[in-house]
C-alpha positions as CSV (number, residue, x, y, z in Angstrom):
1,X,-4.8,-33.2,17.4
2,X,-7.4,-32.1,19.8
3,X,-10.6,-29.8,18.5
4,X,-9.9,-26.5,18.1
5,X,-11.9,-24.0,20.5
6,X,-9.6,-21.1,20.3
7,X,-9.7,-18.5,17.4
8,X,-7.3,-16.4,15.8
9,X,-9.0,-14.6,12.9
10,X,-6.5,-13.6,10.5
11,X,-7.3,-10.1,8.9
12,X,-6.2,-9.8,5.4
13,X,-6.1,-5.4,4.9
14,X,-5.6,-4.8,0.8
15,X,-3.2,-2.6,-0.6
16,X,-4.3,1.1,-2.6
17,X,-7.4,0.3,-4.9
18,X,-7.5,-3.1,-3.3
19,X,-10.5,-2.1,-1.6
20,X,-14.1,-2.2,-3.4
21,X,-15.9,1.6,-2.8
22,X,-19.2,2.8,-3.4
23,X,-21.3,6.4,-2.9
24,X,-22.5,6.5,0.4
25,X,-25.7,8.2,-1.2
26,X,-26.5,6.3,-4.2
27,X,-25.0,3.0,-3.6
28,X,-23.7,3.1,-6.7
29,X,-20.1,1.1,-6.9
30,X,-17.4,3.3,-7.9
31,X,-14.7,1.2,-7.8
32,X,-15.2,-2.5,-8.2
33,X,-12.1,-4.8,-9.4
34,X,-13.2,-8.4,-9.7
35,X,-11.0,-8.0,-13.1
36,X,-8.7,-5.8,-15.2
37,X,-11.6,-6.3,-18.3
38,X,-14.2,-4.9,-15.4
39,X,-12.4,-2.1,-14.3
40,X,-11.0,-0.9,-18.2
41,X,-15.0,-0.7,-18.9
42,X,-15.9,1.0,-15.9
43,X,-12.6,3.9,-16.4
44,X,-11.3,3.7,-20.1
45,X,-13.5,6.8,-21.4
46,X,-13.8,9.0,-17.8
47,X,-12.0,11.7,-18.0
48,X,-10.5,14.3,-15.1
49,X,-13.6,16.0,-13.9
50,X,-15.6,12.5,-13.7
51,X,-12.6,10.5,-11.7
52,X,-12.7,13.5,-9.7
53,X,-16.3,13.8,-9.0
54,X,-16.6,9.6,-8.3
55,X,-13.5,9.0,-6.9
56,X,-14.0,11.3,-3.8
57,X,-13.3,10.5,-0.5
58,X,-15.9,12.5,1.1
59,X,-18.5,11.1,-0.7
60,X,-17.1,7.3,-1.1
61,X,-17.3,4.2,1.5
62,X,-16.1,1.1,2.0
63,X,-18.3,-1.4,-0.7
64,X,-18.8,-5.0,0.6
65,X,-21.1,-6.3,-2.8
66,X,-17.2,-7.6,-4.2
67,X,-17.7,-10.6,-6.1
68,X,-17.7,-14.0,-4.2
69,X,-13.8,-15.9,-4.3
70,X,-15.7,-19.3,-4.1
71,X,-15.5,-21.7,-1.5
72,X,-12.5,-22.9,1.2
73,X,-13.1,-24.7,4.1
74,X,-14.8,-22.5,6.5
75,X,-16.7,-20.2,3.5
76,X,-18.9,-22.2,1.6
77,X,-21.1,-19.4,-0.2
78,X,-21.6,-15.9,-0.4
79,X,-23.4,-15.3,2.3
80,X,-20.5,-16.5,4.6
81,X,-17.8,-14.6,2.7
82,X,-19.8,-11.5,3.0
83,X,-19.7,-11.7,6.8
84,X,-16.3,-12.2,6.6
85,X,-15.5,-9.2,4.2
86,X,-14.3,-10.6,1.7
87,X,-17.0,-8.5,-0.3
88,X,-14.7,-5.7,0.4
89,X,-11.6,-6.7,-1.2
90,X,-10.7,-6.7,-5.0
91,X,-11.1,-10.0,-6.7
92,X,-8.1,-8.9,-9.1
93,X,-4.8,-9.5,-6.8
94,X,-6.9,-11.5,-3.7
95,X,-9.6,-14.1,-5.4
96,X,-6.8,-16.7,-5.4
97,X,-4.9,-15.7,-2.4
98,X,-7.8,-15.6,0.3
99,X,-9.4,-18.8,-0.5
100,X,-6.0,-20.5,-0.2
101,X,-5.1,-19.2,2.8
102,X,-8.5,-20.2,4.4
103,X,-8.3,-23.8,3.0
104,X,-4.0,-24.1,3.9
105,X,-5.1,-22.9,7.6
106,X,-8.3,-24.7,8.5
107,X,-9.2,-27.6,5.8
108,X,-7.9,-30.5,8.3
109,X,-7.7,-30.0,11.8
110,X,-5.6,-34.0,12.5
111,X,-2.4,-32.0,10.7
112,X,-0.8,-29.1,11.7
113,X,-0.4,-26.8,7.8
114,X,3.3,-26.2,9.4
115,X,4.4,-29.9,9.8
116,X,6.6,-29.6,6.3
117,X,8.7,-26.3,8.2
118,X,9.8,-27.7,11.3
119,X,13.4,-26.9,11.7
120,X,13.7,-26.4,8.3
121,X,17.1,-23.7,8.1
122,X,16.7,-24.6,3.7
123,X,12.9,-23.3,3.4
124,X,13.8,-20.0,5.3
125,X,17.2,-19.9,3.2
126,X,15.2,-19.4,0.1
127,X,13.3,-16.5,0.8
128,X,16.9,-14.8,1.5
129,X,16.2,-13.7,5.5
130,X,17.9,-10.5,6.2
131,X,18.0,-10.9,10.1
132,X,19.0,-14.0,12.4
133,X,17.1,-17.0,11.4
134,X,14.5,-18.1,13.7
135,X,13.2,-21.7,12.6
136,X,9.6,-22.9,12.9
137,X,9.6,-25.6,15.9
138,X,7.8,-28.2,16.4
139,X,6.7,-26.7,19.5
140,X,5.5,-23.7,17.0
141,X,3.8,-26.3,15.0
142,X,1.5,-28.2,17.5
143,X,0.4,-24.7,19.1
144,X,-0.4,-23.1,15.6
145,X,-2.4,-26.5,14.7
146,X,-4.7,-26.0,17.4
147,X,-6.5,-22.8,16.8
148,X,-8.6,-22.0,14.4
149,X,-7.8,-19.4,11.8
150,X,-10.7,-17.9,10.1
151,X,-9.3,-15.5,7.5
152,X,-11.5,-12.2,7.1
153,X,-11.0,-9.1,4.9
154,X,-11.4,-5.3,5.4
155,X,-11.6,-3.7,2.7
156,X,-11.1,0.9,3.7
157,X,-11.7,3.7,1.7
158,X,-8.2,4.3,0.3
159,X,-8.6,7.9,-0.6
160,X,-9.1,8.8,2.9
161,X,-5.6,9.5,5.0
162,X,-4.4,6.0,6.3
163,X,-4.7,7.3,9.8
164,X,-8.4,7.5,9.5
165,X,-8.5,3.9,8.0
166,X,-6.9,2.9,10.9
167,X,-9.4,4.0,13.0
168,X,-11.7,2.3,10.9
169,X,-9.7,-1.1,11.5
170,X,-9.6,-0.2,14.9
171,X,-13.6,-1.0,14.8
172,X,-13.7,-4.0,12.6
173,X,-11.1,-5.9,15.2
174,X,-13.1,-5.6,17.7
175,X,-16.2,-6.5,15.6
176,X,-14.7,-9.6,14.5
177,X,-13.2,-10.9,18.0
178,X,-16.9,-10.5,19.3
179,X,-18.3,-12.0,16.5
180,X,-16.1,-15.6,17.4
181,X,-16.7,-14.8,21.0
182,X,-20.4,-15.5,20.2
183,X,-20.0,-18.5,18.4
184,X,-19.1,-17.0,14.8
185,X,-21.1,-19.2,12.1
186,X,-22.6,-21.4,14.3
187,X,-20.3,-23.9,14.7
188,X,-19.5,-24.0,18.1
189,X,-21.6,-22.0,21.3
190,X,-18.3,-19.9,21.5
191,X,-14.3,-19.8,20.7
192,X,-12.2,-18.1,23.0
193,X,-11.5,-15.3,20.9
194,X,-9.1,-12.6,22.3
195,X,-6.1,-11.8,19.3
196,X,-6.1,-11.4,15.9
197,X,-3.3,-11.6,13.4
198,X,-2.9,-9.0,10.4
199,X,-1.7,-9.5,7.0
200,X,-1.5,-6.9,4.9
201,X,-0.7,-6.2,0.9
202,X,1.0,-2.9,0.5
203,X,-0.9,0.6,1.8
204,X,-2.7,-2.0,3.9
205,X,0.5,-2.1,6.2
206,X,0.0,2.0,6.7
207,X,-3.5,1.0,7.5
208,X,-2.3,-1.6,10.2
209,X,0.7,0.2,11.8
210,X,-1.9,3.5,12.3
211,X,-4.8,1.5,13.6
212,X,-2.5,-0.1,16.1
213,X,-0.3,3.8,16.8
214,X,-1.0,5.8,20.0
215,X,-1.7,8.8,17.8
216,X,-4.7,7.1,15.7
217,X,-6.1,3.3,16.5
218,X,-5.1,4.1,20.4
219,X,-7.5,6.6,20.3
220,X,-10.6,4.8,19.3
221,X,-9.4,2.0,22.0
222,X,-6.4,2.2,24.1
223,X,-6.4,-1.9,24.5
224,X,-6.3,-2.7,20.7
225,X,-2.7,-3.6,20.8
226,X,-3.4,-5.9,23.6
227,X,-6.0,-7.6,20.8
228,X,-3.0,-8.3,17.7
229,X,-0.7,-11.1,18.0
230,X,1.2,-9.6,15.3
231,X,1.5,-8.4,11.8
232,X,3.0,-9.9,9.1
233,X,3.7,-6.8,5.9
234,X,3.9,-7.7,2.0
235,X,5.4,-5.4,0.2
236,X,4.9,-2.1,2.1
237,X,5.8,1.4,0.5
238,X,7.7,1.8,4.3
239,X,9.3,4.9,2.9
240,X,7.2,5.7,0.3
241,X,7.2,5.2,-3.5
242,X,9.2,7.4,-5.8
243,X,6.4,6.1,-8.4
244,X,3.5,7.9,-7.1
245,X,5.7,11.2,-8.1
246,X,5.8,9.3,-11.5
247,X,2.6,8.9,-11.8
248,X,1.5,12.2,-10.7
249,X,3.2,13.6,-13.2
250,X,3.2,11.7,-16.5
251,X,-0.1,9.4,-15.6
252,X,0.2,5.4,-15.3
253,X,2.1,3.6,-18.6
254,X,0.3,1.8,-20.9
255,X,-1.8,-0.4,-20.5
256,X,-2.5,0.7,-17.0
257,X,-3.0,4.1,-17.8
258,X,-6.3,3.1,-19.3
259,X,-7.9,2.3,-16.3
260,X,-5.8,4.4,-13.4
261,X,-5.3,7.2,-15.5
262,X,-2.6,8.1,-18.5
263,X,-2.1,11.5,-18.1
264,X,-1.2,14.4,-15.4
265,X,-4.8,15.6,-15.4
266,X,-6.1,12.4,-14.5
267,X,-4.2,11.2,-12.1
268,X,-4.3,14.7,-10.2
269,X,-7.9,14.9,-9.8
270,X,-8.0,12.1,-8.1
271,X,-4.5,12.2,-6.0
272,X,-4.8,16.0,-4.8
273,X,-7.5,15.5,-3.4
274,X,-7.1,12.3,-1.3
275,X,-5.3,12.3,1.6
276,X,-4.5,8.0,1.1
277,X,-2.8,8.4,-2.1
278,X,-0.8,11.3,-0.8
279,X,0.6,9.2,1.8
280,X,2.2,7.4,-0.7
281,X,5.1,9.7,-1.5
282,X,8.3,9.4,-0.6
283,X,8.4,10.6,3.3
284,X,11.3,12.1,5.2
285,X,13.2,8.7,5.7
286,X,13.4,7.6,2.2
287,X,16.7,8.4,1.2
288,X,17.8,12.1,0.2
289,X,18.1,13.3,-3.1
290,X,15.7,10.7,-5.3
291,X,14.3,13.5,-7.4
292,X,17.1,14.2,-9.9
293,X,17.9,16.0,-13.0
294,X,20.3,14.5,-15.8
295,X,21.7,15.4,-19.0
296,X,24.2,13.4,-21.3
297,X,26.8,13.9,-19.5
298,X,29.8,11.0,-18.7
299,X,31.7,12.7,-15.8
300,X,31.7,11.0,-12.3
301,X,27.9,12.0,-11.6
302,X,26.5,9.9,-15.0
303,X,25.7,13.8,-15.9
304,X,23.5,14.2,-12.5
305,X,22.9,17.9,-12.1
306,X,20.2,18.0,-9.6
307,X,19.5,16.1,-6.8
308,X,16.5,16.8,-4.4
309,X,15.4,16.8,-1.4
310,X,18.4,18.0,0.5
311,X,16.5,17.6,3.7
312,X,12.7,17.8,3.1
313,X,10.7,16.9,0.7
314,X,7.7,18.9,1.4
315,X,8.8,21.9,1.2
316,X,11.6,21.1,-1.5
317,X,9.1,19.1,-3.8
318,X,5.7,19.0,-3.0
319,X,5.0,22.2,-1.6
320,X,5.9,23.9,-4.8
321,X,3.6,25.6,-6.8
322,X,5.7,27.0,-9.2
323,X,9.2,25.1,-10.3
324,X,9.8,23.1,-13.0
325,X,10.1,20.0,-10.9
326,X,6.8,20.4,-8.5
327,X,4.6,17.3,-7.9
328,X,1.1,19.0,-8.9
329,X,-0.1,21.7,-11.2
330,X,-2.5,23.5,-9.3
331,X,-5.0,24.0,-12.8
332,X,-5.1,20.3,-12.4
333,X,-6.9,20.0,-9.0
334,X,-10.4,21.2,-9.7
335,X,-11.5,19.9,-13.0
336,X,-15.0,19.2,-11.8
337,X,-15.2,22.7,-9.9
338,X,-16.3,21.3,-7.1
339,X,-14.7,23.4,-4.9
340,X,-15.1,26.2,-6.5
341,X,-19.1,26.1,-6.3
342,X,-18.6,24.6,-2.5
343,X,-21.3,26.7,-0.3
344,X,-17.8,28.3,1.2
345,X,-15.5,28.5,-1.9
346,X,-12.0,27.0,-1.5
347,X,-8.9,27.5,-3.2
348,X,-7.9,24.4,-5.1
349,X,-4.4,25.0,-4.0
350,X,-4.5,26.7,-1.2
351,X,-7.5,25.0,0.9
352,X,-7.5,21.6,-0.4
353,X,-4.0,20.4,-2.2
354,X,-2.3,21.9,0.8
355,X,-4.4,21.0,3.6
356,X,-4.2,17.3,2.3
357,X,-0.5,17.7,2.4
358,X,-0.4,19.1,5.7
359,X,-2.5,16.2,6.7
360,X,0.5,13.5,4.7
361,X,3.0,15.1,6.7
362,X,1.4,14.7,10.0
363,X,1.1,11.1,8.7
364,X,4.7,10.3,8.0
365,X,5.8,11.9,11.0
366,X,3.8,10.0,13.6
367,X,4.2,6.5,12.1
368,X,7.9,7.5,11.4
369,X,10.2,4.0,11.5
370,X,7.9,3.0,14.3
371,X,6.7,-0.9,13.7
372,X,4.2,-2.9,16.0
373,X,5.6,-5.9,17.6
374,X,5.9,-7.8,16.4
375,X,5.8,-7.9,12.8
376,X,7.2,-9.6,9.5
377,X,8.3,-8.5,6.4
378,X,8.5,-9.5,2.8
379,X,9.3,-7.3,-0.2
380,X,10.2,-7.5,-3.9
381,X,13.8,-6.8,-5.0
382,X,14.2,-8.4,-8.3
383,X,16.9,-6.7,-10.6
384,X,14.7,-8.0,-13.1
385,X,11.6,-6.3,-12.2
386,X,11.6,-2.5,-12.1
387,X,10.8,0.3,-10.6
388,X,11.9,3.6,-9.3
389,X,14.2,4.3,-6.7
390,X,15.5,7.1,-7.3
391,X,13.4,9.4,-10.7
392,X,15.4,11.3,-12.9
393,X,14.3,13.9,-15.1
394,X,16.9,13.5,-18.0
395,X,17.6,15.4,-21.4
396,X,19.3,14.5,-24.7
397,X,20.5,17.7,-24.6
398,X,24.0,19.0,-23.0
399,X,23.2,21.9,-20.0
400,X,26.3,24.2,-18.8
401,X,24.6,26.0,-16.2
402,X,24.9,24.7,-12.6
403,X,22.2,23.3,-10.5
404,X,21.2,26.5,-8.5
405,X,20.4,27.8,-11.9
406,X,18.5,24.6,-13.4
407,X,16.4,24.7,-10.0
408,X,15.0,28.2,-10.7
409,X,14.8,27.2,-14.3
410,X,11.3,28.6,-15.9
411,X,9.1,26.3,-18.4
412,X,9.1,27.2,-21.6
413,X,5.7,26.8,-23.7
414,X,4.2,23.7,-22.8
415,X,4.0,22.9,-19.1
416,X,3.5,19.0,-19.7
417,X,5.7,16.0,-20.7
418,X,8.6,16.8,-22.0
419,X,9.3,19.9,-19.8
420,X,11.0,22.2,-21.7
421,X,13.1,24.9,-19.7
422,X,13.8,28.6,-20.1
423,X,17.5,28.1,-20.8
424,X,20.1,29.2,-23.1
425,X,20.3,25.5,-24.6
426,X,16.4,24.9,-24.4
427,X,16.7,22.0,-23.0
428,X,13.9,18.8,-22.8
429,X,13.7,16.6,-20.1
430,X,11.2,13.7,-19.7
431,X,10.9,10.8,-17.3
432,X,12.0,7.8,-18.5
433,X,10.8,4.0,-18.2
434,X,11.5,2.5,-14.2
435,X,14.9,1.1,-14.6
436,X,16.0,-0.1,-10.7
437,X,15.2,-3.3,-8.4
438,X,11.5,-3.4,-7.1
439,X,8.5,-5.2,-7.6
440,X,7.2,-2.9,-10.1
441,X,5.5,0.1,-7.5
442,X,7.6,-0.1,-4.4
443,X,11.7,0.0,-4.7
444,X,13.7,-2.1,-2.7
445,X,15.2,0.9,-0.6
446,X,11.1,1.6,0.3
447,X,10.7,-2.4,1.1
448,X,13.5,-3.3,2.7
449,X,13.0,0.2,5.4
450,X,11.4,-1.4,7.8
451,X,14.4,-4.7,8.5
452,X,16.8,-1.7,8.6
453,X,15.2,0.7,10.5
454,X,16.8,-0.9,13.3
455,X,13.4,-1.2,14.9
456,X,13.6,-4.7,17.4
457,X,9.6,-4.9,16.6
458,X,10.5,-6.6,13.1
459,X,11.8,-10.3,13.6
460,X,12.3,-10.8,9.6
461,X,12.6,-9.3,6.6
462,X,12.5,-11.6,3.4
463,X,14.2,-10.1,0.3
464,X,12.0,-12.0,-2.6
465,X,12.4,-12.3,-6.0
466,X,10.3,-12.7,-8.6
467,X,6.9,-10.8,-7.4
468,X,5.4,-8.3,-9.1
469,X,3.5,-6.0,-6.7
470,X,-0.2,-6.1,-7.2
471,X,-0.3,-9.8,-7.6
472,X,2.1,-10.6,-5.0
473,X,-0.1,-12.7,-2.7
474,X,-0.1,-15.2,-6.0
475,X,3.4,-16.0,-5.6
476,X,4.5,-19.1,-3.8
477,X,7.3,-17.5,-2.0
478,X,5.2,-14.9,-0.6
479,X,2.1,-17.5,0.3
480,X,4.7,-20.0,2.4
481,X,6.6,-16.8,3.9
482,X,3.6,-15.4,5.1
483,X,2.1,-19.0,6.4
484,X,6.0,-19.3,7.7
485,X,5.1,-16.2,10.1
486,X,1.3,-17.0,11.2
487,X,3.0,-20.1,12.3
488,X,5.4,-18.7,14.4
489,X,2.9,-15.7,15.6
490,X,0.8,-18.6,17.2
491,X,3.6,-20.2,18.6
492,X,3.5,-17.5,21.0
493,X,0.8,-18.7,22.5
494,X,2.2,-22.0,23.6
């Protein structure tokens, strides 16, 4: 094969506290991953008002001190891997994944890493394709193996709203295209340089499908679509996550919860008041009526008694300050008083929950079932490995009154987990474990969104078994599915 002079960079963009972060004053790392033993020390003992207080998105940024991966074939040290930003990304979930994908796409330029797909209808077949096949040519093969694919990350502040992040990637494209434009690491005077390709691990594909949107990346540069061959999404919360409602309002289960948080008032002081981990809700396309309330009951509903949203579920969920069922107590929001002692006091509620919902709304509704072509999917939907799609709130307990009346239900006592309501039977309802097909976060109504949104931006969607969310990128499915789509994104340069 001839000597490769043309670069693609491929741009790896880490899912929801994939991203290493640090004050912007201090320099002091807030959030560093490089292992689940790191992150338990740095998080087991804070409580509400400290998570709130460190884990702020106004006073956070984007840390690139990560630990080093080791070597591939184009990184051979820290230094290198810190221009490429892989500093930025969480060793925990990437470590493995990025050096791989360096060393699979660039160790020996005589073979092209694609040679074993060619025309291969059984390789594709595995990964269970839920649109028209499209098989990896030969043609595809010898035009991938002749550019050079440096793999980069960027790591973004995730408590920031995706949209902003997007802007932020916006930036780092261009920084990166200019950087192999003038001859990168020294290895050549120049590359032609003009595309790059984007992979992405969960809230990373909000991330990419803002920074490439009219409505966010257009506006920091109205070519930057002109600069992504494509996009290829692993396990994307399309929809949204029904988990993040879980977690809200119970905390993480154990042994997560010892590090994310394990309780209402943890996880609330930290999700109220970022935008990022807002965005992570269900939005208006998830299907209708995943919020539900259950009792014992046999009848043809499996004792369903409640089922929200009708239409929308900000105003029918998360906009409520008040019902039994809301996503946020509003005593949660402030434990640090920080905005309560702002130079301009705000309302918890009022100023900040509500503004950042506002702001999640927006969000949704611009990105919508809109997809950037082209792009490829892959998402978990293992019967095996659970999440939720739909969240019931269920009780024991046998309730004769009908739904209007359980909806305007008051709490009785104790506001947490168990909720007990105002009723004539007293009833208790609590969340039980995930029990439907995921990949532990995101369900497989959420995953498989964008292959049936219809959208003709998305040539594939791979329904994958197996995977578990935050390691994903360590499965072999997912590493030769996502290799499967770099190769045919460079075929269409031939």
């Amino acid at each position: 094969m001839e000597v490769k002079d043309e670069a693609v960079p491929i741009v790896f963009v880490p899912g929801i506290m994939g991203s290493n972060l640090r004050n912007k004053e201090t320099g002091e790392a807030v959030w560093t991953p490089n292992s689940i033993f790191r992150l338990a020390w740095q998080w087991v003992f804070r409580g509400s008002a400290t998570r709130q207080r460190k884990l702020n998105p106004k006073t956070t940024e984007v840390d690139d001190g990560g630990a080093f991966f080791g070597e591939s074939a184009t990184v051979p040290d820290g230094d290198t891997a810190k221009k490429r930003g892989w500093g930025t990304a969480a060793k925990f979930g990437y470590g493995k994944f990025i050096p791989w994908l360096d060393d699979t796409l660039n160790k020996d330029e005589s073979t092209s890493p694609w040679e074993s797909m060619e025309d291969k209808a059984d390789i594709l077949d595995a990964w269970a394709p839920e649109k028209a096949v499209d098989l990896l040519t030969s043609t595809d093969s010898e035009t991938a193996g002749t550019v050079f694919c440096p793999v980069h990350c960027v790591g973004y502040n995730w408590l920031q709203s995706n949209g902003e992040s997007g802007k932020y990637l916006v930036g780092k494209i261009n920084e990166i295209i200019e950087h192999w434009q003038n001859g990168g690491e020294g290895k050549r005077t120049r590359y032609r340089c003009e595309k790059v390709i984007l992979v992405t691990h969960s809230m990373g594909g909000l991330v990419s499908r803002a920074a490439l949107h009219e409505a966010y990346g257009l506006e920091e540069d109205a070519e930057i679509t002109n600069k992504v061959l494509g996009i290829v999404h692993g396990v994307m919360p399309a929809l949204g996550a029904p988990a993040a409602y879980h977690h809200v309002r119970t905390g993480y289960d154990f042994p997560t919860g010892l590090v994310l948080g394990s309780n209402a008032a943890q996880i609330t002081a930290v999700f109220a008041n970022a935008p990022g981990a807002l965005e992570l809700l269900p939005n208006k396309n998830y299907p209708k009526g995943w919020l539900r309330a259950k009792d014992k009951g046999t009848g043809p509903d499996d004792g369903v008694m409640m089922r929200l949203p009708a239409a929308n579920p900000y105003t029918e969920i998360y906009n409520q300050e008040n019902k039994w069922y809301r996503l946020v107590d509003k005593e949660l929001i402030d434990p640090a008083k920080i905005h309560g002692k702002a130079e301009v006091p705000l309302d918890p509620w009022s100023n900040v929950y509500r503004d950042n919902l506002r702001e999640t709304k927006n969000f949704h509704d611009e990105l919508g079932d809109w997809y950037f072509d082209p792009s490829y999917i892959h998402y978990g939907a293992d019967e095996e490995i659970k999440t939720y799609q739909t969240l019931g709130w269920e009780t024991a307990d046998q309730v004769t009154l009908g739904e209007e009346a359980l909806r305007e239900a008051a709490v009785h006592g104790r506001k947490s987990d168990p909720v007990t309501l105002d009723m004539p039977e007293r009833p208790k309802f609590k969340i039980p474990k995930a029990s439907e097909p995921g990949d532990e976060t995101v369900s497989k109504w959420s995953g498989a969104g964008p292959g049936e949104s219809g959208s003709a931006a998305v040539k594939q969607s791979f329904k994958l078994t197996g995977i578990k969310h935050g390691s994903s990128y360590e499965d072999d499915a997912v590493q030769q599915s996502t290799l499967y789509a770099i190769g045919k994104l460079l075929g269409r340069l031939a």
